[in-house]
C-alpha positions in Angstrom: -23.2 -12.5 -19.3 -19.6 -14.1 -18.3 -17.9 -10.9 -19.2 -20.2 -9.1 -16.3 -19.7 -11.8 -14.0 -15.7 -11.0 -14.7 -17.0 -7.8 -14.5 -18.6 -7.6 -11.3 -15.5 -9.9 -9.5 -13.1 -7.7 -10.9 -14.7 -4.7 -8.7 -14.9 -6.7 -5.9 -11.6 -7.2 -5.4 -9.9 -3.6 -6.2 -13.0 -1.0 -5.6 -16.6 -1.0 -5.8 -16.3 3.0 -6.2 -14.3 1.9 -9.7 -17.5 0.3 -10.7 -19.9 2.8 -12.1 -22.6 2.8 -14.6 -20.6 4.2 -18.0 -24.1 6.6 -18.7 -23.0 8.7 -15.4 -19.8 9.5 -16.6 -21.7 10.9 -20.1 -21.1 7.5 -22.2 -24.4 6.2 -24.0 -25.4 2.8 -23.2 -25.5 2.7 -19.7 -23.0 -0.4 -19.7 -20.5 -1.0 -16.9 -17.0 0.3 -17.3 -14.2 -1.3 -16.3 -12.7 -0.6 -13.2 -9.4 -0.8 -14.9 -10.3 2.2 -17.1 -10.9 4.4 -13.4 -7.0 3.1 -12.4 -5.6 6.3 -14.6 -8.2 9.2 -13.4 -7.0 11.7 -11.0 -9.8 11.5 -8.9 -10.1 7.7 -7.6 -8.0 6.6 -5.4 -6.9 3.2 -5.2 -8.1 1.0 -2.5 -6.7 1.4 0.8 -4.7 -2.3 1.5 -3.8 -3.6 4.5 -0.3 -4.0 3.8 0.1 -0.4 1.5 3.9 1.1 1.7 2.0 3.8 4.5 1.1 0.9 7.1 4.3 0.1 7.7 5.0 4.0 8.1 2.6 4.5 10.6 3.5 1.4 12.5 7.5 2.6 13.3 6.0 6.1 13.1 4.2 5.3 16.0 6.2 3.3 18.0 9.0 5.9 17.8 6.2 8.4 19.0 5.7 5.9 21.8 9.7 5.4 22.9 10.6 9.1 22.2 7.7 10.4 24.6 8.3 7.5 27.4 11.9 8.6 27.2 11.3 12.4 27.3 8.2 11.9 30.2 11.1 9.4 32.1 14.1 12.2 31.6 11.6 14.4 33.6 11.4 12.1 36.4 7.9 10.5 35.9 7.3 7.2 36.9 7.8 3.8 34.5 3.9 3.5 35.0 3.2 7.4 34.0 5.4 7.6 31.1 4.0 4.5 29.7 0.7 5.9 30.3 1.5 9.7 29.4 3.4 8.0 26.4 0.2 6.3 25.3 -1.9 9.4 25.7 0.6 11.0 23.2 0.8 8.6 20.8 -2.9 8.1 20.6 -3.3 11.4 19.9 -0.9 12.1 17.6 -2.4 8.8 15.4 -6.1 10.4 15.5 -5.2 13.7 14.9 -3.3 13.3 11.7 -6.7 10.8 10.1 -8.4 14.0 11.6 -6.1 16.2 9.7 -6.4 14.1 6.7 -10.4 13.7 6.8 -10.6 18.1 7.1 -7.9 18.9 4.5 -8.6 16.3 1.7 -6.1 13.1 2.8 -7.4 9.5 2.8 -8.2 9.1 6.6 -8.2 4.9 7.3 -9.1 3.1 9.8 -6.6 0.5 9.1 -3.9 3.3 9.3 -5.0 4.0 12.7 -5.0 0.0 13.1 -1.0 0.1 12.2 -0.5 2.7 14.5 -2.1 0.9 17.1 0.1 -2.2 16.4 3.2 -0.1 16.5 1.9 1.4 19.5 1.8 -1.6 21.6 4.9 -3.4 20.3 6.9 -0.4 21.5 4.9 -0.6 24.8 5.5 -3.7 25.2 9.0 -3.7 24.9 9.8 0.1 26.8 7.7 -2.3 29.6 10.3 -4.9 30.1 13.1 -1.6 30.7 14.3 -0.8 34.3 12.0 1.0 36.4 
């Protein structure tokens, strides 16, 4: 009984989808496999962390999509306010279109991906706000 209960914990904290009964996989028994054992197989993924190497990707990712459009909509002689608007507009889109791309074509689309970008997103607004108008 204890070695379930270590069992159970254990795929709590990486991935319930690691936790599957060992008779769907074709073992006899029905017995609960380790998640551990699932850490080696080409098809599962491991879980998606909040502070994986990609988060902090997508945060300067998007923060440079944010500066780089605000610069190029300012260099065509919008307004502060537009280009930190039409800046936004860019940068949102170019964050949901890429977990898009990645939920159509087989990535791993995350919603704390798109939370990173977010962050980057407003930490480059809010420092392109406190430029020159």
């Amino acid at each position: 009984m204890r070695a379930l209960v270590v069992v159970l914990a254990l795929c709590g904290r990486l991935d319930v989808r690691g936790c599957r009964l060992a008779a769907a996989s074709g073992d006899s028994g029905g017995r609960l496999r380790s998640p551990l054992s699932t850490l080696n197989s080409p098809n599962v993924q491991p879980p998606d962390s909040w502070f994986a190497p990609d988060k902090a990707k997508h945060f300067f990712t998007a923060a440079f999509v944010q500066t780089a459009s605000f610069g190029g909509l300012r260099a065509m002689g919008a307004s502060h306010r537009a280009s930190l608007a039409g800046a936004t507009a860019v940068t949102a889109a170019v964050s949901i279109g890429k977990e898009l791309y990645d939920r159509q074509f087989g990535g791993d689309p995350s919603w704390k991906d798109l939370a990173w970008d977010a962050a980057g997103l407003l930490v480059a607004s809010a420092m392109l706000h406190q430029t020159k108008p």
